[in-house]
Each structure stands twice: as structure tokens, then as C-alpha cells.
C-alpha positions as CSV (number, residue, x, y, z in Angstrom):
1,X,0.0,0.0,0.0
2,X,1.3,3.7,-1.0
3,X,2.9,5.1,2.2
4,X,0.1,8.3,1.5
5,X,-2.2,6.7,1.7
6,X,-2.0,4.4,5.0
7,X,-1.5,8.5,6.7
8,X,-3.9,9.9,4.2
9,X,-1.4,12.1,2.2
10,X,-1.8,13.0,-1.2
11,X,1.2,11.9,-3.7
12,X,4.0,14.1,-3.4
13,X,3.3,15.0,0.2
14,X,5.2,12.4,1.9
15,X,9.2,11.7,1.2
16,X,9.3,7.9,1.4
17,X,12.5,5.5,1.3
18,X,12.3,1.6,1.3
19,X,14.3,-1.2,1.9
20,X,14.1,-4.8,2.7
21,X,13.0,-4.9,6.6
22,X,13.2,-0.9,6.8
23,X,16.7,-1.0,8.0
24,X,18.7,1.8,8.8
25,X,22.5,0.9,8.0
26,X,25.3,3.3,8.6
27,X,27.1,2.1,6.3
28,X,23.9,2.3,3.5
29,X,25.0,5.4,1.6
30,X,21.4,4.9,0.1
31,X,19.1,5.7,3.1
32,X,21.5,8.3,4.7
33,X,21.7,10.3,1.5
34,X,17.9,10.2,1.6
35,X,17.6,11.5,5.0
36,X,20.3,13.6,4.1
37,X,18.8,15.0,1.2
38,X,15.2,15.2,3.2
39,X,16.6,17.4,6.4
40,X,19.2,20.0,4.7
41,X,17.4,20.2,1.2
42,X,13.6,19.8,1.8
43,X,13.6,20.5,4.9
44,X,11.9,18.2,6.9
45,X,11.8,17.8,10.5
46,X,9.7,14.9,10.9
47,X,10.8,11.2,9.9
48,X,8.9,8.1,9.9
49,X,10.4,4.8,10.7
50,X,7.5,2.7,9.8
51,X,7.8,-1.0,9.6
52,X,4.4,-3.9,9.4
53,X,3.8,-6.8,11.2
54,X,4.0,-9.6,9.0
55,X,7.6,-8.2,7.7
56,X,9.4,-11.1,5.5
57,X,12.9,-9.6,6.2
58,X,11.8,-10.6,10.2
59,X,9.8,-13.8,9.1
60,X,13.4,-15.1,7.7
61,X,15.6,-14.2,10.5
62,X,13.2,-15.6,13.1
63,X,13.2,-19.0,10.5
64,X,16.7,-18.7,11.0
65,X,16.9,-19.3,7.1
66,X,19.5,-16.6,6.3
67,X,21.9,-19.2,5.1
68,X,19.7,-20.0,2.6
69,X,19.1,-16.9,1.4
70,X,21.2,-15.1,-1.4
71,X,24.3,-13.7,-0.4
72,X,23.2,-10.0,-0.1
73,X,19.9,-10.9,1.1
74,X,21.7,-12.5,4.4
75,X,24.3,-9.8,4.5
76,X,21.4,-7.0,4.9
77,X,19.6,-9.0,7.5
78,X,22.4,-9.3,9.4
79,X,21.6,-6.6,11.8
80,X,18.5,-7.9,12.3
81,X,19.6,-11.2,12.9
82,X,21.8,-9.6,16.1
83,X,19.0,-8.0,17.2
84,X,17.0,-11.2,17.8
85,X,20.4,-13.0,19.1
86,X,20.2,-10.4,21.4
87,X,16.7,-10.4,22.5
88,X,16.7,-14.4,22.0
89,X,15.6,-14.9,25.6
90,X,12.8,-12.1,25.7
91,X,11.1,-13.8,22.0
92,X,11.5,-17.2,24.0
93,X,9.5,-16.3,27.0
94,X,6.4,-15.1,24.2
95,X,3.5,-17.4,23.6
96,X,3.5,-18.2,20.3
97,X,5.3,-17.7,17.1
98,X,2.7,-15.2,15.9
99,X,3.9,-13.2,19.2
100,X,7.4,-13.6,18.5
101,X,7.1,-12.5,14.7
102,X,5.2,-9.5,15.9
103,X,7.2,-8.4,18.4
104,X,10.5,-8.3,16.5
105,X,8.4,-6.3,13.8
106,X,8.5,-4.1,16.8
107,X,11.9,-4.2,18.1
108,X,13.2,-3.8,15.0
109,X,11.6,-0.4,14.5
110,X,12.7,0.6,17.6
111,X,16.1,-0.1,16.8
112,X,15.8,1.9,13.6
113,X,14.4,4.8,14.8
114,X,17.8,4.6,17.5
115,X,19.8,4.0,14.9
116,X,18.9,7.1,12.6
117,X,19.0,9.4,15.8
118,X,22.1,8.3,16.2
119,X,23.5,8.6,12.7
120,X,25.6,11.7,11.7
121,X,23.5,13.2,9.5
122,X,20.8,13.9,12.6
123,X,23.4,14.9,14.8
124,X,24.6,16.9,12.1
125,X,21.3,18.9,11.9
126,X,21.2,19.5,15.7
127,X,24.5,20.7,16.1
128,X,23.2,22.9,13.3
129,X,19.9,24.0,15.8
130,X,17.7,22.1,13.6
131,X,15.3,19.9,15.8
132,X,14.9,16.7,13.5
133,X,12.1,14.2,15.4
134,X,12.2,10.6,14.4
135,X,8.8,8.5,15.2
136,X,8.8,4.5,15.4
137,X,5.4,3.5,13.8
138,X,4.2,0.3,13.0
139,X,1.6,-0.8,10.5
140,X,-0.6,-3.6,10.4
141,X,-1.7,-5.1,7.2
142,X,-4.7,-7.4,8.6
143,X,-6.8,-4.5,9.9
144,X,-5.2,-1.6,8.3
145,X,-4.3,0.4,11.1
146,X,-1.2,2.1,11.7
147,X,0.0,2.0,15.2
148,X,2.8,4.6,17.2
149,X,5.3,2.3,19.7
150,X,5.4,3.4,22.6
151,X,7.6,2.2,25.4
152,X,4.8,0.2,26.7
153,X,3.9,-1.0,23.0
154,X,1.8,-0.3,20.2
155,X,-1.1,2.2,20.2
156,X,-3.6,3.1,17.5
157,X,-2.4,6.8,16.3
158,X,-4.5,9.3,17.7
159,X,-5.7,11.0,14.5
160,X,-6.7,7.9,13.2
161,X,-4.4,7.6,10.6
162,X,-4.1,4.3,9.1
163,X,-7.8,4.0,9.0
């Protein structure tokens, strides 16, 4: 679905990058020039991190079928990969594999939205004064709505966006 319209955009309103899994690499000159091209040239002050349950890049980590995978498929899930190795004990303790597939959706935007704060075109921009905020938001395919994380989880936005 057009990134517009799950926030109810018209085309050309909304900036949007994809990748496999929505990660944010530092070493991706791809997605950093984007961001850098969106803060200093646009300029935009708002950025989305917005992954969806159901997320095939998470499906094939939690599989554990990376091997199997391409070459460059399994070297861009890598940081994903360590980021369920890392919360291996916490997706254990969850119910079902539904939960755990979900939950990593989660994570893993979490750790995106981290990881573009903490990349140097952002710090950039505030040592510049320019206020940048990054959002972690989540979207669900089965019911359409687009959620916020939170630290206590996922929320429905409160505009109804994703409606």
C-alpha cells in the first residue's frame, strides 16, 4: 500500500524510502543520503520509521533461514539477525510464534528509529539548531491500522491515521 495513503497524504506529500526490513544501515549510503537530502534540502523535521507486522525480512531471521538466502539478502539481514540474538531470551518467553514475529516487527523499528538518531546526519542537523524528530510507527496489514510504539507497546495513532 502507497505510504500516502496508510496517513492519508496525497502523492507528493510524503518523502518515502524503502528497503528490505526498513533498516537503517550506517554504512547504506542509500538511506543516509535520503535522510540527508530530506533534512538539509527539503527541509523536513519529521521522519517516519515505519515497519508492518507480518515483515518477511523478520519472518526469515526468526526462521533462521539466512543461510539460505542469497548472499546479499543474508548480509542486509544481518543486523537484524543480532538484534533477535540479542533479545533471544525475551522472544522465547512469548506465547507463540505469531507473538514472536510480531514483536521483533516491533523491536526492529525501535532499533531503527535509535539508529537514525544516532547517525551523523541527525546529529549533524542538531549541532546545526535544527530539531529533527524521528517517530517509530508500525503498520498492520490485517486490519489496516497504523500504530505509534510506545515504550509500553503499540497504540492506534491518535488521529486515526491508518484507517
Amino acid at each position: 500500500m502507497p505510504a500516502n495513503e496508510i496517513v492519508d497524504l496525497s502523492p507528493g506529500e510524503m518523502f518515502v524510502h524503502r528497503n528490505i526490513a526498513n533498516l537503517v544501515a550506517s554504512g547504506d549510503p542509500n538511506v543516509l543520503a535520503v535522510v540527508e537530502y530530506a533534512v538539509v534540502d527539503l527541509p523536513v523535521r519529521d521522519i517516519i520509521v515505519c515497519g508492518h507486522y507480518g515483515c518477511g525480512g523478520v519472518r526469515a531471521v526468526l526462521d533462521g533461514k539466512l543461510s539460505q538466502e542469497p548472499a546479499h539478502v543474508e548480509r542486509w539481514l544481518a543486523p537484524l539477525a543480532q538484534l533477535a540474538l540479542a533479545r533471544s531470551a525475551d522472544l522465547a518467553a512469548l506465547p507463540g510464534e505469531a507473538d514472536r514475529w510480531r514483536k521483533l516487527c516491533e523491536w526492529n523499528v525501535r532499533h531503527q528509529v535509535e539508529k537514525l538518531i544516532a547517525s551523523d546526519v541527525l546529529i549533524a542537523a542538531g549541532l546545526r539548531g535544527e530539531h529533527v524528530r524521528v517517530h517509530g510507527w508500525i503498520y498492520d496489514l490485517r486490519d489496516g491500522i497504523l500504530r505509534v510504539l510506545r515504550d509500553g507497546g503499540a497504540e492506534p495513532a491518535a488521529d486515526g491515521a491508518g484507517r
